[in-house]
mmCIF file of the N, C-alpha and C atoms, coordinates in Angstrom:
data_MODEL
# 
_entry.id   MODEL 
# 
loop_
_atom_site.group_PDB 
_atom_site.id 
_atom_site.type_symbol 
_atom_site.label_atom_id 
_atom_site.label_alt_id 
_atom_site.label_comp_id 
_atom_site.label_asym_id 
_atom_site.label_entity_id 
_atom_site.label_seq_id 
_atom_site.pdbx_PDB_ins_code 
_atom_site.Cartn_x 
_atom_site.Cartn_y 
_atom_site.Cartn_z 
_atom_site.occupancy 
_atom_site.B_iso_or_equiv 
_atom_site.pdbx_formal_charge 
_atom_site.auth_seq_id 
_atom_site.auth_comp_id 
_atom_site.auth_asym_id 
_atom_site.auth_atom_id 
_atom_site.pdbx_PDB_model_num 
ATOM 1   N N  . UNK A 1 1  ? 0.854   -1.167  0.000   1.00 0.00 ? 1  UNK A N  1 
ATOM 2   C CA . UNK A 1 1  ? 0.000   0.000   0.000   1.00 0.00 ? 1  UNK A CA 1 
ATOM 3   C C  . UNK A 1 1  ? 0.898   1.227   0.000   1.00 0.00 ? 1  UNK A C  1 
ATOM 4   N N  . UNK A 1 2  ? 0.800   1.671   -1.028  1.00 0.00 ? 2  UNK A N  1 
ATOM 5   C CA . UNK A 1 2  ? 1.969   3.002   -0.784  1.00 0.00 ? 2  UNK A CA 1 
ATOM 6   C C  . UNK A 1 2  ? 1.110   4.350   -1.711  1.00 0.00 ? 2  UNK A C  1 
ATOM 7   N N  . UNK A 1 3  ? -0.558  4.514   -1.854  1.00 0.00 ? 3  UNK A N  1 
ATOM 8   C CA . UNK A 1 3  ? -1.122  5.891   -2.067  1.00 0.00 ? 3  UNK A CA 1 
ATOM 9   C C  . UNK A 1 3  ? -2.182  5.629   -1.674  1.00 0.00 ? 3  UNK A C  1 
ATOM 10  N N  . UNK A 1 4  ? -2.771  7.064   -1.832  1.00 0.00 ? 4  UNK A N  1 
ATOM 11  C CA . UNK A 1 4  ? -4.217  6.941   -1.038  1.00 0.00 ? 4  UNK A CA 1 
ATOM 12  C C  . UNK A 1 4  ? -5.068  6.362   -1.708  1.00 0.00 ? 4  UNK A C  1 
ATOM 13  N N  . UNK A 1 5  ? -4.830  5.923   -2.752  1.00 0.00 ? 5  UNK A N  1 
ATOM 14  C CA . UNK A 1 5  ? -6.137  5.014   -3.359  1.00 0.00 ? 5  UNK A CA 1 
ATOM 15  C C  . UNK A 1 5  ? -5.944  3.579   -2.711  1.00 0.00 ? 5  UNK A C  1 
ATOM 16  N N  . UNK A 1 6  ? -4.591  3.134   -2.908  1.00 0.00 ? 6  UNK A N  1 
ATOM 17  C CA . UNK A 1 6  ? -4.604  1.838   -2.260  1.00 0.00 ? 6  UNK A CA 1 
ATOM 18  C C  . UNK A 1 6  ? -5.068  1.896   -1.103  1.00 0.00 ? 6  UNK A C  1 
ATOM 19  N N  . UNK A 1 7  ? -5.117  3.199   -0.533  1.00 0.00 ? 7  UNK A N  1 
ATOM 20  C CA . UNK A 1 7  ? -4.807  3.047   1.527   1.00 0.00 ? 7  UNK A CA 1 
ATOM 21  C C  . UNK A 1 7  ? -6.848  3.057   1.307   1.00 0.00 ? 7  UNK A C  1 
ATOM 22  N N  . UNK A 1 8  ? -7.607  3.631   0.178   1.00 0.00 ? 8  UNK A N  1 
ATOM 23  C CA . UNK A 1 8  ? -8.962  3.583   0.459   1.00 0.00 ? 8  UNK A CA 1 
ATOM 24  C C  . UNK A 1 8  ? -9.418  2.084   0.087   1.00 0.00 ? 8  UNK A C  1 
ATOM 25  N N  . UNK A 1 9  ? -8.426  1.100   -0.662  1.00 0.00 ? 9  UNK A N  1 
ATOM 26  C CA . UNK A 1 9  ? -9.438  0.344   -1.035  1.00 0.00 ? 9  UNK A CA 1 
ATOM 27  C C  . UNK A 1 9  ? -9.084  -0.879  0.050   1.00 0.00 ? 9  UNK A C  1 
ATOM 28  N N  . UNK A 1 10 ? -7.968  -0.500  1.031   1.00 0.00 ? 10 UNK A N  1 
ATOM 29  C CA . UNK A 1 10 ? -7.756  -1.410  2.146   1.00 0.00 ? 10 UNK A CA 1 
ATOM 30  C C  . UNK A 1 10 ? -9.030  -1.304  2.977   1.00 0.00 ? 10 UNK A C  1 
ATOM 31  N N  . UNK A 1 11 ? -9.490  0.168   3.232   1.00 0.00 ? 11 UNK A N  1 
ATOM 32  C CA . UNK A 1 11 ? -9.994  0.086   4.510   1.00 0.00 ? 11 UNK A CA 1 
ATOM 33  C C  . UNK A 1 11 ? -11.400 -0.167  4.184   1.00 0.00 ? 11 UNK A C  1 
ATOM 34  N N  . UNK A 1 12 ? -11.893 -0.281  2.582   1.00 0.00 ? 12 UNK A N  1 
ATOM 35  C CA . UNK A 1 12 ? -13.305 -1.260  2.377   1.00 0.00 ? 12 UNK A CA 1 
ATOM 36  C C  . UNK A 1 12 ? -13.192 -2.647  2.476   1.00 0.00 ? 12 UNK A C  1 
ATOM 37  N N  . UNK A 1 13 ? -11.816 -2.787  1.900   1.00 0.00 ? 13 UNK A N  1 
ATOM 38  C CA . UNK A 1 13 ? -11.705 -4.929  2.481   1.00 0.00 ? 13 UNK A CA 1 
ATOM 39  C C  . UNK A 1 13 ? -11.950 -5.002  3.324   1.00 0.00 ? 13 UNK A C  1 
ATOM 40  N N  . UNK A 1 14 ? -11.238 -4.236  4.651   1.00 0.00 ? 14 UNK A N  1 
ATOM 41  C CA . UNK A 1 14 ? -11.604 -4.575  6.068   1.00 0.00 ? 14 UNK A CA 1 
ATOM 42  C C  . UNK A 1 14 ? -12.911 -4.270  6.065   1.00 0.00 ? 14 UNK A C  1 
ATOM 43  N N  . UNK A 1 15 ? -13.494 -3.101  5.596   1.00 0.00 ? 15 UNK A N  1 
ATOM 44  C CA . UNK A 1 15 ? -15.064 -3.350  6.018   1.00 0.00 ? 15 UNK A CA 1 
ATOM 45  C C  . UNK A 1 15 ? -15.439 -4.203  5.632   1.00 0.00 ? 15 UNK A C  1 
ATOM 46  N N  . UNK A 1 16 ? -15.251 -5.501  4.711   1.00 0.00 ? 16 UNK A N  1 
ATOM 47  C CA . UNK A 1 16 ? -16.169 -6.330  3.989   1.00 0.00 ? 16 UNK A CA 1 
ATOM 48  C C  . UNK A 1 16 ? -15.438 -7.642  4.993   1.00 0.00 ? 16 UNK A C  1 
ATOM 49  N N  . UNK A 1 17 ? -13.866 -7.199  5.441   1.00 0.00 ? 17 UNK A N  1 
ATOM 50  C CA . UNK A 1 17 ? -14.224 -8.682  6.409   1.00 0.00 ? 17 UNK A CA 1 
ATOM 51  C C  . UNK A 1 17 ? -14.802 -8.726  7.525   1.00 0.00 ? 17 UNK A C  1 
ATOM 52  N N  . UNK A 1 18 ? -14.648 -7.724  8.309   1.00 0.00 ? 18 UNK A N  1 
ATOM 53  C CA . UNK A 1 18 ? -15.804 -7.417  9.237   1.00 0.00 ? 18 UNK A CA 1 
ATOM 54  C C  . UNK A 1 18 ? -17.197 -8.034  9.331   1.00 0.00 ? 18 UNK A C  1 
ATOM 55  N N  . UNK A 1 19 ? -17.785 -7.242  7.911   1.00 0.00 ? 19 UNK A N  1 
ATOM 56  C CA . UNK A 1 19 ? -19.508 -7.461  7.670   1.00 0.00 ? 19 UNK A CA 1 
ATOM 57  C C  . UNK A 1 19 ? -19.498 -9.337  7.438   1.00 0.00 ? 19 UNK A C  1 
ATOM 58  N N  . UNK A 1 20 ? -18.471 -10.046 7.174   1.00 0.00 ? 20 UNK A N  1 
ATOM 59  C CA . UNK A 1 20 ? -18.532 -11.179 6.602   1.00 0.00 ? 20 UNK A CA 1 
ATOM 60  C C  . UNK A 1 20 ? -18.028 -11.981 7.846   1.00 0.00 ? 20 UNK A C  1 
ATOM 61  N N  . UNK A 1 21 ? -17.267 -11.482 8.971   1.00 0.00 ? 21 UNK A N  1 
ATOM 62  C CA . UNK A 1 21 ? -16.809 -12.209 10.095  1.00 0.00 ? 21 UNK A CA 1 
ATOM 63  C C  . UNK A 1 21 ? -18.010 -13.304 10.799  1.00 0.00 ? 21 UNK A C  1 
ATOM 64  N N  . UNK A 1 22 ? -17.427 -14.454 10.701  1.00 0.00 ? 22 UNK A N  1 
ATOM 65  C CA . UNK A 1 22 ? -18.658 -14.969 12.031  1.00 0.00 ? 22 UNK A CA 1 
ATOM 66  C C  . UNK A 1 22 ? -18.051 -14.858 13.158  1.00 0.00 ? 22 UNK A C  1 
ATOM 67  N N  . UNK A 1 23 ? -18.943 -15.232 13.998  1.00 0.00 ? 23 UNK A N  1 
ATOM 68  C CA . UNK A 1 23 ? -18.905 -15.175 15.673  1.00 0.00 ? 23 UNK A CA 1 
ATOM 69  C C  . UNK A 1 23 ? -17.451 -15.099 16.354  1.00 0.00 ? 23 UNK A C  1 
ATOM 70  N N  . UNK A 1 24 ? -16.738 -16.566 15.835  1.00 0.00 ? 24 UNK A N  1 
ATOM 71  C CA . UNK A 1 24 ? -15.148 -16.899 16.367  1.00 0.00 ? 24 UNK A CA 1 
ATOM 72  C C  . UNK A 1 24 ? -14.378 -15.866 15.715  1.00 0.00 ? 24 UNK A C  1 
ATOM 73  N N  . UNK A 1 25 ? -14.643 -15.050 14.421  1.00 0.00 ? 25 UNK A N  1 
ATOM 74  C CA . UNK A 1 25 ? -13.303 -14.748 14.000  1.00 0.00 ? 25 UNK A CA 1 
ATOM 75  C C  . UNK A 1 25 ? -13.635 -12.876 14.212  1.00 0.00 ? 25 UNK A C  1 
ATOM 76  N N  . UNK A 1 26 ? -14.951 -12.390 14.978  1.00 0.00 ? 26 UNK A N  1 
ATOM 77  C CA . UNK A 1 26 ? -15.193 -10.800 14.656  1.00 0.00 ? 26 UNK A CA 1 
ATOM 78  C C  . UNK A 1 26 ? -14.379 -10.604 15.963  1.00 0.00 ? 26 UNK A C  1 
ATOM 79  N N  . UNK A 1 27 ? -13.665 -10.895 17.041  1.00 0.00 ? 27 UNK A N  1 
ATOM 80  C CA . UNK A 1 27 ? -12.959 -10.016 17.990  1.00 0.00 ? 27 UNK A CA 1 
ATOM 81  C C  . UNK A 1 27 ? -11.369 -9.776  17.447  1.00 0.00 ? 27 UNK A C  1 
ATOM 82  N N  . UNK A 1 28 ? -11.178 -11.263 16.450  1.00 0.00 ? 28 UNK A N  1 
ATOM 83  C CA . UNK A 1 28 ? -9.365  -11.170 15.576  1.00 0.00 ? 28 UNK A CA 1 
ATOM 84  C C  . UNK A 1 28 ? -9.896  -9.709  14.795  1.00 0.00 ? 28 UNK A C  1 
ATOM 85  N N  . UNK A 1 29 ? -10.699 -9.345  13.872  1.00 0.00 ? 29 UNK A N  1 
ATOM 86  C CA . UNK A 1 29 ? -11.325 -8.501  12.797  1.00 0.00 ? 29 UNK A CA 1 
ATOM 87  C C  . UNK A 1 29 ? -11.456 -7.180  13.118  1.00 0.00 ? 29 UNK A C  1 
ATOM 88  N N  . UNK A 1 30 ? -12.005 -7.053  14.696  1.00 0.00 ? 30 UNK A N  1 
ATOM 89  C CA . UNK A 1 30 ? -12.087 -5.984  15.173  1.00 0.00 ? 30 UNK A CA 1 
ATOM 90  C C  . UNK A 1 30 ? -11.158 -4.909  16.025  1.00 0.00 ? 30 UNK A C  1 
ATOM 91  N N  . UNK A 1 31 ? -10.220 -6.234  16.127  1.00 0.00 ? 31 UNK A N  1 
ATOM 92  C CA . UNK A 1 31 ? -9.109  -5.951  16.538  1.00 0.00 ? 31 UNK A CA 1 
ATOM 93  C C  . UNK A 1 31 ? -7.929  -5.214  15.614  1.00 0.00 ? 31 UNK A C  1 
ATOM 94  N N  . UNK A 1 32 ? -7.597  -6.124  14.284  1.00 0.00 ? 32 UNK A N  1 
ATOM 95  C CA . UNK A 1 32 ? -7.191  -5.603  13.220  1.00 0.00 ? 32 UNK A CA 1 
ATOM 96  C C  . UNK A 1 32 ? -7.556  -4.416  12.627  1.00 0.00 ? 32 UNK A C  1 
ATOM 97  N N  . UNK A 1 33 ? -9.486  -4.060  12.859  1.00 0.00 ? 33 UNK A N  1 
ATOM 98  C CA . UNK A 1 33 ? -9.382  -3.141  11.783  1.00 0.00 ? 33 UNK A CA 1 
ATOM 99  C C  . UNK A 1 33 ? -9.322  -1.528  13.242  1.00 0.00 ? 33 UNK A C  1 
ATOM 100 N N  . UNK A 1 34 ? -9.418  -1.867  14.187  1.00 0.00 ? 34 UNK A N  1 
ATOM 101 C CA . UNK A 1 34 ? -8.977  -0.857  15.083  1.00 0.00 ? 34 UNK A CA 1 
ATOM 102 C C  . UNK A 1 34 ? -7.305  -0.769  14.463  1.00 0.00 ? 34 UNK A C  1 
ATOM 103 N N  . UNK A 1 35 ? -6.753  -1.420  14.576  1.00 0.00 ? 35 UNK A N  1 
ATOM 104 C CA . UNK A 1 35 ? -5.171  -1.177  13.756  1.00 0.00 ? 35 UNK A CA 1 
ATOM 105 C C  . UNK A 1 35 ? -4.965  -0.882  13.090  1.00 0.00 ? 35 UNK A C  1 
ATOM 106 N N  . UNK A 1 36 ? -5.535  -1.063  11.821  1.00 0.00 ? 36 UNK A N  1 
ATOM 107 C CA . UNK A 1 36 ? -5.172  0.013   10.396  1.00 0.00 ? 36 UNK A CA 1 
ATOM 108 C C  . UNK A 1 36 ? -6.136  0.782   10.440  1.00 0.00 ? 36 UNK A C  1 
ATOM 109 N N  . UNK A 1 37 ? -7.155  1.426   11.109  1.00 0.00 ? 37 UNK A N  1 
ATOM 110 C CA . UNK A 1 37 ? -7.770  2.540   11.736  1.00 0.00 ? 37 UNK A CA 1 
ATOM 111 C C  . UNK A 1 37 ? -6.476  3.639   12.169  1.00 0.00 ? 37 UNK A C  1 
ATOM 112 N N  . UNK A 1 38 ? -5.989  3.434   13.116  1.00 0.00 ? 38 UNK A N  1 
ATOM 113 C CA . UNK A 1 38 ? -4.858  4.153   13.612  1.00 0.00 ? 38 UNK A CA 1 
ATOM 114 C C  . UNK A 1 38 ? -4.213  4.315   12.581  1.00 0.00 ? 38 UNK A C  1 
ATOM 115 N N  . UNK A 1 39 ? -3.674  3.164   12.342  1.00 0.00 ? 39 UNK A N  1 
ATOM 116 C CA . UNK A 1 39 ? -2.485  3.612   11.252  1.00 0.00 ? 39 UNK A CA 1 
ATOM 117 C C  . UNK A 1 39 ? -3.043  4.390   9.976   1.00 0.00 ? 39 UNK A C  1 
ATOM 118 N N  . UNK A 1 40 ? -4.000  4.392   9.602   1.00 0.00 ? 40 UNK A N  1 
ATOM 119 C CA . UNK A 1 40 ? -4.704  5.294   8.104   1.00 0.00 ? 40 UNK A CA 1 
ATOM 120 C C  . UNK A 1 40 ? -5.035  6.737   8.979   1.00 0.00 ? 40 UNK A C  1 
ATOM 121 N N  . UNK A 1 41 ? -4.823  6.765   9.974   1.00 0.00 ? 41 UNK A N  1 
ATOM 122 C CA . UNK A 1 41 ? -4.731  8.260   10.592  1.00 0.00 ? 41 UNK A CA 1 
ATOM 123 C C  . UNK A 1 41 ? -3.500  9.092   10.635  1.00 0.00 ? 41 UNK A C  1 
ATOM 124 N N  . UNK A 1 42 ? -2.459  8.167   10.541  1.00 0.00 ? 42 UNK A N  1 
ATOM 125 C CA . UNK A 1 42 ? -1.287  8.925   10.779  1.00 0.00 ? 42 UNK A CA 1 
ATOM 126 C C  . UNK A 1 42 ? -0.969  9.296   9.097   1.00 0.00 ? 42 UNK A C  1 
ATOM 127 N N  . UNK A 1 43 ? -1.295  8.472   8.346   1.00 0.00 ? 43 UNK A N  1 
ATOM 128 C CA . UNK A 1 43 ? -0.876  8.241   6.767   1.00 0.00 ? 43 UNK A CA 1 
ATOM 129 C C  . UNK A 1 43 ? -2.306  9.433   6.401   1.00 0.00 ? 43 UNK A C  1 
ATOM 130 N N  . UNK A 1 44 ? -3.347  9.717   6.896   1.00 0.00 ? 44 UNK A N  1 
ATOM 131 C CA . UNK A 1 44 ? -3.893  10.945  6.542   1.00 0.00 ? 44 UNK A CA 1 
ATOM 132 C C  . UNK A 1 44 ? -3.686  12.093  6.547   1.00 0.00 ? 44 UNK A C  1 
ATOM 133 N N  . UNK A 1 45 ? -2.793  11.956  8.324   1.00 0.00 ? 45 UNK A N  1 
ATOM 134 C CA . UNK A 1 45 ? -2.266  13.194  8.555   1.00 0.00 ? 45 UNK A CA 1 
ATOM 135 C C  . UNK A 1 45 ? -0.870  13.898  8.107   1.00 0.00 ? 45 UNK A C  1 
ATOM 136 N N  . UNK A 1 46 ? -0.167  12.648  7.637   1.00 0.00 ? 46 UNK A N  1 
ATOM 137 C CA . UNK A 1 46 ? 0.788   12.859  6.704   1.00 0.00 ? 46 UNK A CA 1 
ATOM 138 C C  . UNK A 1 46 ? 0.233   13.632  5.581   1.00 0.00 ? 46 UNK A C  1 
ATOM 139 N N  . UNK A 1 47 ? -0.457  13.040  5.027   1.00 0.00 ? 47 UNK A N  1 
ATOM 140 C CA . UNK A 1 47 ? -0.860  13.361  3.698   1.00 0.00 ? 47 UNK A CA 1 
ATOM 141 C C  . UNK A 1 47 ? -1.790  14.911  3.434   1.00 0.00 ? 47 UNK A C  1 
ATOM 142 N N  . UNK A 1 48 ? -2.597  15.169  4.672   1.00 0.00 ? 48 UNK A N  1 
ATOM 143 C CA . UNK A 1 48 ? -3.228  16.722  4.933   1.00 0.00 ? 48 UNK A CA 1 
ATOM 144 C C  . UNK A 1 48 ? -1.701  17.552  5.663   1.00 0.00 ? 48 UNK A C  1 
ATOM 145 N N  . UNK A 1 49 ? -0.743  17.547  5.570   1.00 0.00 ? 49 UNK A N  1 
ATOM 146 C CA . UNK A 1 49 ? 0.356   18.226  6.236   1.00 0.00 ? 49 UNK A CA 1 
ATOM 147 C C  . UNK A 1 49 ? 1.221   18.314  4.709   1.00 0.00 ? 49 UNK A C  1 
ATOM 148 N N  . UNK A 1 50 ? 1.354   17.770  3.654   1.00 0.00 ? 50 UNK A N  1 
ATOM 149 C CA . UNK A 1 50 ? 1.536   17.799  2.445   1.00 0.00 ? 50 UNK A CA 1 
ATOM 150 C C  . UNK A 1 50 ? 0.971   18.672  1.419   1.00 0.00 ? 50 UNK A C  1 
ATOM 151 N N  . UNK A 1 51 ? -0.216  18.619  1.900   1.00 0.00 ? 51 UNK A N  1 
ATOM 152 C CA . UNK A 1 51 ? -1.368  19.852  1.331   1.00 0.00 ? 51 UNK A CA 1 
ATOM 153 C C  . UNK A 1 51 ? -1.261  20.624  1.802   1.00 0.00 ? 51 UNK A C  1 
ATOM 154 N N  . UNK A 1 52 ? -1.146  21.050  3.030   1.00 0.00 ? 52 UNK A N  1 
ATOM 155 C CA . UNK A 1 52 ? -0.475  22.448  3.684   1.00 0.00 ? 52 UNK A CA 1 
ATOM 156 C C  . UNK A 1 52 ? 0.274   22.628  3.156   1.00 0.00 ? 52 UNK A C  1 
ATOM 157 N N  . UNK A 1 53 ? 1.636   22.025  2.991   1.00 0.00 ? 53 UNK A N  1 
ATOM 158 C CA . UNK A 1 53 ? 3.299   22.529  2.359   1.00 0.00 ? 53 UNK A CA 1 
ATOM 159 C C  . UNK A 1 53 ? 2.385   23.580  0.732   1.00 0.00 ? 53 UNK A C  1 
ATOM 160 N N  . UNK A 1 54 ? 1.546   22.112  0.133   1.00 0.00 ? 54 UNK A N  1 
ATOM 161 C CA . UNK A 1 54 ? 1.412   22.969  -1.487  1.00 0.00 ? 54 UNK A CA 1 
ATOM 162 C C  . UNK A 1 54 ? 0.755   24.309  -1.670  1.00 0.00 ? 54 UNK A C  1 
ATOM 163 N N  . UNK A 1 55 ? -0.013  24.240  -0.491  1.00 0.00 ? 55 UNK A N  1 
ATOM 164 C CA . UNK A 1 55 ? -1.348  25.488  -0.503  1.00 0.00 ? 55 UNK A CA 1 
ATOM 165 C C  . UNK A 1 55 ? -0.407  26.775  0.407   1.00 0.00 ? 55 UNK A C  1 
ATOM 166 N N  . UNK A 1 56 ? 0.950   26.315  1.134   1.00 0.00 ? 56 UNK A N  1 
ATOM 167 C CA . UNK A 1 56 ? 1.714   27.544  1.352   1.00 0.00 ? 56 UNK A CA 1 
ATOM 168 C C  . UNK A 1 56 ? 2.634   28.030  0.509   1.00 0.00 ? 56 UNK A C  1 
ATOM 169 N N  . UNK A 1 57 ? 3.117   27.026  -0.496  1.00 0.00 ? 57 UNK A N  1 
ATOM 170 C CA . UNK A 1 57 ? 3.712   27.472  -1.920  1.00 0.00 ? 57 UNK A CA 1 
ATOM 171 C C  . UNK A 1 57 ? 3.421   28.098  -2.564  1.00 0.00 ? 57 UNK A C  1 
ATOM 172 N N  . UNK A 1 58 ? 2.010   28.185  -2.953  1.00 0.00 ? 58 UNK A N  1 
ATOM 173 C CA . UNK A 1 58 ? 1.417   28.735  -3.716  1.00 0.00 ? 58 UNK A CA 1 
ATOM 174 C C  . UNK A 1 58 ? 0.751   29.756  -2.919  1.00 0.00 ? 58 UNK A C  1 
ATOM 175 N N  . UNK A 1 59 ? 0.420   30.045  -2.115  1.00 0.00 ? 59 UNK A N  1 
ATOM 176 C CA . UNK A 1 59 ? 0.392   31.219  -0.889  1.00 0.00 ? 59 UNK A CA 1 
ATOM 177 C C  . UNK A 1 59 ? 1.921   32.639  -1.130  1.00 0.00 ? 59 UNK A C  1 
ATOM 178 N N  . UNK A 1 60 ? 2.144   31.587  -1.049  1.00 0.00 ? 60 UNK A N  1 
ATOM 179 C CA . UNK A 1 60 ? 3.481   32.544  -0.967  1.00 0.00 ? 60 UNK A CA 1 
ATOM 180 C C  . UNK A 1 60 ? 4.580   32.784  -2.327  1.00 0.00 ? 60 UNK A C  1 
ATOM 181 N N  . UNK A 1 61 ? 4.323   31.805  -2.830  1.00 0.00 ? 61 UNK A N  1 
ATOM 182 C CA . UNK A 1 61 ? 5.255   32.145  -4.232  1.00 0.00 ? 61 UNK A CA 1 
ATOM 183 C C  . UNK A 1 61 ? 4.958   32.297  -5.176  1.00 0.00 ? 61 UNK A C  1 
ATOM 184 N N  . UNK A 1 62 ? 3.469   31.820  -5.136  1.00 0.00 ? 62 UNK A N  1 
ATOM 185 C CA . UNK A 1 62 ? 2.455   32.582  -6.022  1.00 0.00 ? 62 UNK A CA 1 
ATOM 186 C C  . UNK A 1 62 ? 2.153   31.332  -7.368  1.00 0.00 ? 62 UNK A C  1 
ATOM 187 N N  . UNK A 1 63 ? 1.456   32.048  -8.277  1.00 0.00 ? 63 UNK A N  1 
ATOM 188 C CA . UNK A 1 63 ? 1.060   31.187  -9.119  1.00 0.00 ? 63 UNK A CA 1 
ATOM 189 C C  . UNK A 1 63 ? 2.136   31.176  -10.335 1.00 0.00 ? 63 UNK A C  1 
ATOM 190 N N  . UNK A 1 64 ? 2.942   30.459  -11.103 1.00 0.00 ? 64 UNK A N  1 
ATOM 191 C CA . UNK A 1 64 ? 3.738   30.926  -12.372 1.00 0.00 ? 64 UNK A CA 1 
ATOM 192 C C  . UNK A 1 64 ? 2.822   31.369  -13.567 1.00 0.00 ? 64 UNK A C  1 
ATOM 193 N N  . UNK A 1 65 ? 3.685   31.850  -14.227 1.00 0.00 ? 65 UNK A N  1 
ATOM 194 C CA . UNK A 1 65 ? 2.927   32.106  -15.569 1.00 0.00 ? 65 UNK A CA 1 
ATOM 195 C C  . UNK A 1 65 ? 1.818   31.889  -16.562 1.00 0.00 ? 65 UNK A C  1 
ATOM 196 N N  . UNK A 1 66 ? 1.833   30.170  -16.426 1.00 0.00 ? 66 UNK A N  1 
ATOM 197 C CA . UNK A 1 66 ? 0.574   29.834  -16.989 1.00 0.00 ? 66 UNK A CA 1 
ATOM 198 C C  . UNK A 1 66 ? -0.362  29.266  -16.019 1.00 0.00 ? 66 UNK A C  1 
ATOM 199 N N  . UNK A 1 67 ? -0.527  30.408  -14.662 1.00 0.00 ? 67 UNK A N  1 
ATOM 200 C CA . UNK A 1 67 ? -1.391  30.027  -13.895 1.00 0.00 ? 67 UNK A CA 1 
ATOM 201 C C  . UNK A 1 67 ? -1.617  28.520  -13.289 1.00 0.00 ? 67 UNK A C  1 
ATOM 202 N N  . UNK A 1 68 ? -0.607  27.707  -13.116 1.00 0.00 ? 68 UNK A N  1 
ATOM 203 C CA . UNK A 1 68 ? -0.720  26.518  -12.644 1.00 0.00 ? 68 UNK A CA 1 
ATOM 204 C C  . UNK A 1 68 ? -0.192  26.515  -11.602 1.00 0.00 ? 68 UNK A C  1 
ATOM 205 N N  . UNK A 1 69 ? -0.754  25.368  -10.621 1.00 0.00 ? 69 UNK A N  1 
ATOM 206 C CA . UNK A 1 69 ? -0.696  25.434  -9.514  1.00 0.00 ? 69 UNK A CA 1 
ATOM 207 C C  . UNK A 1 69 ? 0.740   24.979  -9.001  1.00 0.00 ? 69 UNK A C  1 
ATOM 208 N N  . UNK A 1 70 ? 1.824   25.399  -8.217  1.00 0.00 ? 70 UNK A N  1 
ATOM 209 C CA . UNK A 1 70 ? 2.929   25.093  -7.708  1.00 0.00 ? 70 UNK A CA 1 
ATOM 210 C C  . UNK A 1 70 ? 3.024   23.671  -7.481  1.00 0.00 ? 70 UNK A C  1 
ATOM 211 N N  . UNK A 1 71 ? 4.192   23.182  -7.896  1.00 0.00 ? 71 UNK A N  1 
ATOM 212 C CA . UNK A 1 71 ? 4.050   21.722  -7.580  1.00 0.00 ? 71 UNK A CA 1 
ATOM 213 C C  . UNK A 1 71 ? 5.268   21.359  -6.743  1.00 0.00 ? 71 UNK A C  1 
ATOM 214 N N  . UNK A 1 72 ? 5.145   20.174  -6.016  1.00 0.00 ? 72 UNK A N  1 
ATOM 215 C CA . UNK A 1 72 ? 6.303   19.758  -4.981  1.00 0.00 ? 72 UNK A CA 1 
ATOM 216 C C  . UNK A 1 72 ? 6.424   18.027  -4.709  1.00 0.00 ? 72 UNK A C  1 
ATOM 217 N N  . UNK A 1 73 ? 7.485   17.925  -4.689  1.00 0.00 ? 73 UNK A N  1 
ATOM 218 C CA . UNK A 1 73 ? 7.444   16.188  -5.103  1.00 0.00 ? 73 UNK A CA 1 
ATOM 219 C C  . UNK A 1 73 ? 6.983   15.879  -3.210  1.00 0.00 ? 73 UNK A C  1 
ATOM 220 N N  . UNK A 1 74 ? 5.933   15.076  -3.448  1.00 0.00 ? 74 UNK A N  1 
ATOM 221 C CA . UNK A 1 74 ? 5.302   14.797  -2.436  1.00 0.00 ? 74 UNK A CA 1 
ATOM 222 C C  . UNK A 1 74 ? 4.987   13.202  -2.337  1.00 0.00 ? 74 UNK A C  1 
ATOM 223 N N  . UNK A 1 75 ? 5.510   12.450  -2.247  1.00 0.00 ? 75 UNK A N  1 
ATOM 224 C CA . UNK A 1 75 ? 5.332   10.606  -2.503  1.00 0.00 ? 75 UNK A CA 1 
ATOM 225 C C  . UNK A 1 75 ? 4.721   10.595  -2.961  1.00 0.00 ? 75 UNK A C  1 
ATOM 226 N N  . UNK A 1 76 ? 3.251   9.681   -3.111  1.00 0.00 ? 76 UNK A N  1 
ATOM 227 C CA . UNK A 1 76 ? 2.610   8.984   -4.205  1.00 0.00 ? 76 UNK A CA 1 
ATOM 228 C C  . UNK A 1 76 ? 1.992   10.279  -5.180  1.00 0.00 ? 76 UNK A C  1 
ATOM 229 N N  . UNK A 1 77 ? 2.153   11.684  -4.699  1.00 0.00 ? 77 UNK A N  1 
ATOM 230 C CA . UNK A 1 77 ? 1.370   12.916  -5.335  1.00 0.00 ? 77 UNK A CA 1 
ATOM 231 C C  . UNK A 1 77 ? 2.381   13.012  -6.529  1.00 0.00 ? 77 UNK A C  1 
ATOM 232 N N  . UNK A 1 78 ? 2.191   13.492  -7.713  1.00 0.00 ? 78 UNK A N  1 
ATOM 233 C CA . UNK A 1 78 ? 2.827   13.430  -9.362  1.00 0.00 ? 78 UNK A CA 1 
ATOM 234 C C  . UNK A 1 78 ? 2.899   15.102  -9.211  1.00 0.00 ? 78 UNK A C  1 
ATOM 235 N N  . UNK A 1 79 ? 4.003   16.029  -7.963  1.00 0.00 ? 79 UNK A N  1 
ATOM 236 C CA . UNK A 1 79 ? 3.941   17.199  -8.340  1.00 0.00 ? 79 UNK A CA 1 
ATOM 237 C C  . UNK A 1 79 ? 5.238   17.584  -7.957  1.00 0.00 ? 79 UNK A C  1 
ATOM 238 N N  . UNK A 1 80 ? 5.766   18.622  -8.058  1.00 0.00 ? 80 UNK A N  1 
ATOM 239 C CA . UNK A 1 80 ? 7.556   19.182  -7.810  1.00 0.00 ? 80 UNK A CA 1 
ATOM 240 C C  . UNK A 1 80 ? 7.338   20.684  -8.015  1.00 0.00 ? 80 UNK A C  1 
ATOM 241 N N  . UNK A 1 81 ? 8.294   21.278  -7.617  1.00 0.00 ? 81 UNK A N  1 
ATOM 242 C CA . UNK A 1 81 ? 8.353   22.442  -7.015  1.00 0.00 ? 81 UNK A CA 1 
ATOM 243 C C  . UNK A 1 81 ? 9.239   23.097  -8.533  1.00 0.00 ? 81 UNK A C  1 
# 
């Protein structure tokens, strides 16, 4: 899992093993998806602290020439400064 599309289509599997858990296996399930719960919080907040950096770039250094938006190499984001 290394972008936010992958990190969204994890956290519907887990919803679907959840909804599909029987009896013996929903406290392993609930347990797990409390875990990549947390962890898709920190990888959000990574990722809204990234959007800050771009939206202060462009705050501050403004827009270039053909009006496009400042770009900055940001992991799975396709942008650079």
């Amino acid at each position: 899992m290394s972008t936010l599309k992958d990190l969204n289509a994890h956290l519907f599997a887990q919803l679907d093993r959840l909804a599909k858990a029987d009896k013996s296996e929903l406290d392993a399930e609930v347990k797990r998806a409390q875990t990549i719960a947390q962890v898709s919080e920190n990888i959000i907040d990574a990722h809204k602290t990234q959007l800050e950096a771009v939206k202060l770039v462009a705050q501050y250094k403004g827009l270039n020439p053909s009006q496009e938006v400042p770009k900055i190499a940001l992991g799975d984001m396709d942008v650079s400064v």
